[in-house]
C-alpha positions as CSV (number, residue, x, y, z in Angstrom):
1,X,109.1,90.1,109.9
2,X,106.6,88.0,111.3
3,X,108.5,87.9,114.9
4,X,108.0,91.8,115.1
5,X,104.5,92.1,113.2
6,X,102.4,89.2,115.3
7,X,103.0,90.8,118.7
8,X,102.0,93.9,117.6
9,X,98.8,92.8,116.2
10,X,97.7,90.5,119.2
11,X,98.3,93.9,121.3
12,X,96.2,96.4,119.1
13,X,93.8,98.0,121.0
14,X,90.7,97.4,118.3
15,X,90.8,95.9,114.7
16,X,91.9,97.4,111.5
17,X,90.6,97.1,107.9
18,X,93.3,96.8,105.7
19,X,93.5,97.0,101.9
20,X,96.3,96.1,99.3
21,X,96.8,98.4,96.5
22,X,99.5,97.2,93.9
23,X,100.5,99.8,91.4
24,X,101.6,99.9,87.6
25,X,99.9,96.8,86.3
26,X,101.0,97.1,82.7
27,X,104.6,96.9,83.6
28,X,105.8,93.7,83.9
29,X,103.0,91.4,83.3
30,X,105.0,87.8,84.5
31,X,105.8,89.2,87.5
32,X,101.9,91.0,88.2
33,X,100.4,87.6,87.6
34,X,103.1,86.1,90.3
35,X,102.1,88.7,92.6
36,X,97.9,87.4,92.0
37,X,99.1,84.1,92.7
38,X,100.2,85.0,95.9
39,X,97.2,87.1,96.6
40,X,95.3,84.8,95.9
41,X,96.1,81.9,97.4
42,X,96.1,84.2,100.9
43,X,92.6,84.8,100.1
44,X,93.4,88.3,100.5
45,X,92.0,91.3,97.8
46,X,94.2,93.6,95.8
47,X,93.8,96.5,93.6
48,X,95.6,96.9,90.6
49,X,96.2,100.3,89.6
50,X,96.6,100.0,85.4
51,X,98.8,102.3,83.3
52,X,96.4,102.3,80.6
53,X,98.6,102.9,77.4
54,X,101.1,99.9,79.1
55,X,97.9,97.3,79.6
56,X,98.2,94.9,76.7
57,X,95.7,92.8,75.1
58,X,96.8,89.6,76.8
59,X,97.0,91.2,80.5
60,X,93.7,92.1,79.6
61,X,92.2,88.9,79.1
62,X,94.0,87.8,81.9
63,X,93.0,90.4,84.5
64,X,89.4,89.8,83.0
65,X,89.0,86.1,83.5
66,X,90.9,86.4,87.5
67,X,88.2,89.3,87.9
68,X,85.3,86.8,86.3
69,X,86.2,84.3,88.6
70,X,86.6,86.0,91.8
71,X,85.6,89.3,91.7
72,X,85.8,89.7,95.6
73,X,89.4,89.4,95.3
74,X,91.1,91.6,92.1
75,X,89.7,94.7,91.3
76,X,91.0,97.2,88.7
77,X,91.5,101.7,88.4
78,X,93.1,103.9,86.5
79,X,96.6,104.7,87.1
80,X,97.7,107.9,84.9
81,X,98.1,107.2,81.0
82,X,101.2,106.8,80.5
83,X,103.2,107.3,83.4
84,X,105.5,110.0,82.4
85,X,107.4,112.8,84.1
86,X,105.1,116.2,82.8
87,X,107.0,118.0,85.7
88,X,110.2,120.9,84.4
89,X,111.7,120.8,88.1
90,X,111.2,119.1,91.5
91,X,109.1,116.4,91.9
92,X,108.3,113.8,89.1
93,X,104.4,114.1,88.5
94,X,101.8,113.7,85.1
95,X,99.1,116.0,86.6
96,X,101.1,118.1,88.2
97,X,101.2,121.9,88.0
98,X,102.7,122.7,85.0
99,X,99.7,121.4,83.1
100,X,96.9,122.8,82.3
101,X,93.6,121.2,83.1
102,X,92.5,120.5,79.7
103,X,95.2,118.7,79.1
104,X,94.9,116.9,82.3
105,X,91.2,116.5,81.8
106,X,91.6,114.9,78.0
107,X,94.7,112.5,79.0
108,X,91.9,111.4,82.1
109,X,88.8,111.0,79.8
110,X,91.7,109.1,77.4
111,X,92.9,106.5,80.0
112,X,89.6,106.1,80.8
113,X,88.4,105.3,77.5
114,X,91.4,102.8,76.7
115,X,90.9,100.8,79.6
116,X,87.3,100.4,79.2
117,X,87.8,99.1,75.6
118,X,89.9,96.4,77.4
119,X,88.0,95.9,80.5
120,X,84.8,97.0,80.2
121,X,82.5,97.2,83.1
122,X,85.1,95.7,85.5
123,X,86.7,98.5,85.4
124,X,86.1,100.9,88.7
125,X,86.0,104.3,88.9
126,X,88.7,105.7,90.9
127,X,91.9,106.6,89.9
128,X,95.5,106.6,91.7
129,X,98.3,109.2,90.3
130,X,101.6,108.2,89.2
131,X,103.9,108.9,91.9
132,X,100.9,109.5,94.0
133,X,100.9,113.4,92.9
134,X,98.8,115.7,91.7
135,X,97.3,119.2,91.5
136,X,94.8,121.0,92.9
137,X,93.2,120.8,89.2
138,X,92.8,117.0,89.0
139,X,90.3,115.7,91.6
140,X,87.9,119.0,90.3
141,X,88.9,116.8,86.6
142,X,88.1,113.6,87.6
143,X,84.9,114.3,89.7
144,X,83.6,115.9,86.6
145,X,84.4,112.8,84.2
146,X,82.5,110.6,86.8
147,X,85.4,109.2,88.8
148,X,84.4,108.4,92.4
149,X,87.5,108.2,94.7
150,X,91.3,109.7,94.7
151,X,93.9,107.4,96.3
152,X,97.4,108.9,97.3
153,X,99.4,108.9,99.9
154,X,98.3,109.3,103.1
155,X,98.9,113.3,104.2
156,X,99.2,114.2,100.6
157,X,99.0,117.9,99.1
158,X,97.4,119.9,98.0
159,X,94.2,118.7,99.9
160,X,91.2,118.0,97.6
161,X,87.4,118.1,98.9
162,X,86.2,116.8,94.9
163,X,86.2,112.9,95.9
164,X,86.5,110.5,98.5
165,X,89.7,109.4,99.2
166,X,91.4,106.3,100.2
167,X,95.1,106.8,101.1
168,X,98.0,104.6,101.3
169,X,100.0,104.6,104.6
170,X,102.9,102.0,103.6
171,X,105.2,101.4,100.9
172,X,106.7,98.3,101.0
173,X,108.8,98.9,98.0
174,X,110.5,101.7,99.9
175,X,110.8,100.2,103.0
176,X,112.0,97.2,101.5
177,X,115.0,99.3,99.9
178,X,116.2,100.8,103.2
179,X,116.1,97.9,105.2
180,X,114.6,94.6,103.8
181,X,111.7,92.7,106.0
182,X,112.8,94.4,109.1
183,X,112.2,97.8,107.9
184,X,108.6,96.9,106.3
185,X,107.4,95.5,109.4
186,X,108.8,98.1,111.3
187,X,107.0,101.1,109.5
188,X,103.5,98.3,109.3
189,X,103.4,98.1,113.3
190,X,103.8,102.3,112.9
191,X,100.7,102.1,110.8
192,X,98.7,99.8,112.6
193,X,98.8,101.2,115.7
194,X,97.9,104.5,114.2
195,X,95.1,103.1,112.3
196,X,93.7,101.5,115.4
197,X,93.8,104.3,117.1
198,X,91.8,106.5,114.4
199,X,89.9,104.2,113.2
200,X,90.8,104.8,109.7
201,X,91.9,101.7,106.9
202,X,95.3,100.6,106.4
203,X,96.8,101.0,102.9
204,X,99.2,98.7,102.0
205,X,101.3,99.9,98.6
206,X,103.3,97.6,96.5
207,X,105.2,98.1,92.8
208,X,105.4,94.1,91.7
209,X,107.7,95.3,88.7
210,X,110.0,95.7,91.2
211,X,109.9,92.7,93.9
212,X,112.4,90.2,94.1
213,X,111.9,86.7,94.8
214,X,112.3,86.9,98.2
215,X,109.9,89.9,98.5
216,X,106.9,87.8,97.1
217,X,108.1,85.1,99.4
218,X,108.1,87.1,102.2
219,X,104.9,88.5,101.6
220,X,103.1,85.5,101.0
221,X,104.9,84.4,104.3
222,X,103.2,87.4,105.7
223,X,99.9,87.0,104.4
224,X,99.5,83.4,105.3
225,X,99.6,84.4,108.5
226,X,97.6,87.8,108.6
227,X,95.2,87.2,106.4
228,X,93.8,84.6,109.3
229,X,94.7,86.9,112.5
230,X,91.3,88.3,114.0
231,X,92.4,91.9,114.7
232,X,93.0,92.5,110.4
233,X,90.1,92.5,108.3
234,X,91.3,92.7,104.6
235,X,88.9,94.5,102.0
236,X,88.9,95.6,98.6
237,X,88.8,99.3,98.8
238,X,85.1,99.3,96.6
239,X,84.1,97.8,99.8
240,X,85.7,100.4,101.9
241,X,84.4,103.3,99.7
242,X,81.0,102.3,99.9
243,X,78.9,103.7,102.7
244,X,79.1,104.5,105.4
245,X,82.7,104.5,104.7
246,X,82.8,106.8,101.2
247,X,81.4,110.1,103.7
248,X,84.1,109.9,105.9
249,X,86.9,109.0,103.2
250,X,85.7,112.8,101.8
251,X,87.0,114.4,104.9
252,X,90.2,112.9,105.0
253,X,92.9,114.8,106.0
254,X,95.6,116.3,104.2
């Protein structure tokens, strides 16, 4: 990995700003807390994106005293309710189009709710969709129950102009899948070079309930040495969502 990523980065024409967005804490807690470790240790912030009926009492005294202690580096949002398929056909989705948005709206204000009871004030107020889908109902949803920022995938539909949004550009998970290291690195050089060309943050996805051993070993691998290299810049995306940055996540393109 390293062999393909390092030359690219000495050779990007400016920096990039680069954020790490981990989702479905909740599901598989062991694993999640392996995953902060490595984080961690790289000095490098994530953002866990919590299934709220899945986060249990003792990941949430967990998640609170890592946030307590470091609160630069682990940040938590809302990640659906449940994560459940509301779709009849095509893709999978819960606030997809086949529901209406009351029901949308109350499952929001309920994931909302349960997480705060376990988090309280640490918790942020932006929310990723399961699957990274939704309809054109749920950002007008969420701006009205006081969320802040929408983070999907990068070129996602249908385009929304209710929140800021910080997308994700690569899924390691995926990648990982159809071609192990190689294939990650590949599609990261892809990403960097676009983002250095438009200016735009870098979202890095990852699903630790589904990471082998050698994944987290080849990412830490991969963060010990990025996390130091002068042309990345990791932040938490609260950082990159504040201004001046929040105005021109709203015009993100979709």
């Amino acid at each position: 990995m390293l062999v393909l990523l390092i030359p690219a980065l000495d050779a990007l024409p400016a920096p990039v700003q680069v954020f790490v967005r981990d989702d479905d804490a909740g599901w598989d807690d062991g694993r999640l807390l392996a995953l902060l470790d490595v984080t961690r240790h790289a000095g490098v912030p994530i953002d866990l994106a919590a299934i709220p009926t899945a986060v249990g009492p003792s990941l949430a005294t967990e998640l609170c005293r890592r946030i307590d202690a470091t609160p630069a580096l682990v940040a938590v949002h809302q990640h659906g309710l449940r994560h459940v398929n509301h779709q009849h056909a095509g893709r999978k989705s819960e606030f997809g189009s086949d529901r209406s948005a009351t029901s949308q709206a109350e499952d929001l204000a309920l994931g909302r709710n349960l997480l705060t009871g376990l988090l309280g004030e640490r918790l942020r107020p932006w929310f990723t969709p399961p699957w990274n889908r939704c309809d054109a109902e749920t950002s007008g949803a969420l701006a009205r129950l006081g969320f802040q920022a929408l983070s999907r995938d990068r070129g996602a539909t249908p385009a929304q102009h209710d929140l800021p949004e910080l997308p994700v550009d690569v899924d390691w998970s995926r990648h990982w899948r159809e071609g192990g290291s190689v294939a990650v690195a590949s599609a990261l050089v892809q990403a960097l070079r676009a983002r250095a060309a438009d200016g735009a943050p870098l979202g890095l996805m990852l699903h630790h309930a589904v990471m082998s051993d050698d994944e987290l070993r080849c990412l830490a691998a991969l963060l010990a040495v990025a996390a130091q290299h002068p042309r990345l810049h990791w932040r938490g995306m609260g950082e990159l969502l504040a201004a001046p940055y929040r105005e021109a996540a709203a015009c993100v393109p979709a």
